[in-house]
N, C-alpha and C positions, 0 to 999 in steps of 0.2 A: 317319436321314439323308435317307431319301424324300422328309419335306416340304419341310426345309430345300432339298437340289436342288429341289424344284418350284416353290420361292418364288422362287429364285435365276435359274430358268430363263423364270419368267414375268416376272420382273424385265428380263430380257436379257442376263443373266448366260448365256455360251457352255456348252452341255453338253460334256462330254470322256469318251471311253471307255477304259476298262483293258480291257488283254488279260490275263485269269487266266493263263495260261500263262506268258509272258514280264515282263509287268507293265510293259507298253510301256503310253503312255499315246496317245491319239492325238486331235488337234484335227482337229474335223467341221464337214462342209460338206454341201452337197446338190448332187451330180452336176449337176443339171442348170443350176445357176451355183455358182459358188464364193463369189461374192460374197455366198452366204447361207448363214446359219448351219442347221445340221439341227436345233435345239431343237425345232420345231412335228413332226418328224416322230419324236424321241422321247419328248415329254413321257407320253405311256402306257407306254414300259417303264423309263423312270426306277429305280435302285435293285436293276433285271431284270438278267439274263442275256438277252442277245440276240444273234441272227446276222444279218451286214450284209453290204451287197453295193454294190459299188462301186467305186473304185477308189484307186491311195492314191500321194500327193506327198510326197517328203521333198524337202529344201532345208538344208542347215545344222544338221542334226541334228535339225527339227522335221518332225514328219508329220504330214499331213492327209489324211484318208479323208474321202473325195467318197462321199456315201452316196447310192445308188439306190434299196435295199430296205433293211429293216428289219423284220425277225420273232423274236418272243417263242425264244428256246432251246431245244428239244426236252431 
């Protein structure tokens, strides 16, 4: 599934993350505008376990984490 997300992403197809825990899905953004999508700041952990930092909008049942940082899982 790695490539296909990184074809997808370099396409401009929007990245999305699952929380393993809940299995909440959540539509990304980059903190420092919303108006842009975070793909250029995950395309290396793609497929990863990752830990984000940032902050996060729900609206109507959808949520969007505004992503600041992004680091690989310990």
């Amino acid at each position: 599934h790695k490539e296909c997300a990184t074809n997808c992403a370099k396409g401009g197809i929007p990245l999305w993350i699952l929380e393993d825990k809940t299995g909440t899905i959540y539509s990304l953004g980059q903190s420092k505008t919303a108006m842009k999508g975070a793909n250029e700041m995950l395309m290396e952990y793609i497929a990863e376990r990752v830990t984000v930092t940032g902050r996060m909008v729900e609206k109507g049942g959808v949520k969007l984490l505004l992503i600041s940082k992004v680091a690989k899982a310990k």
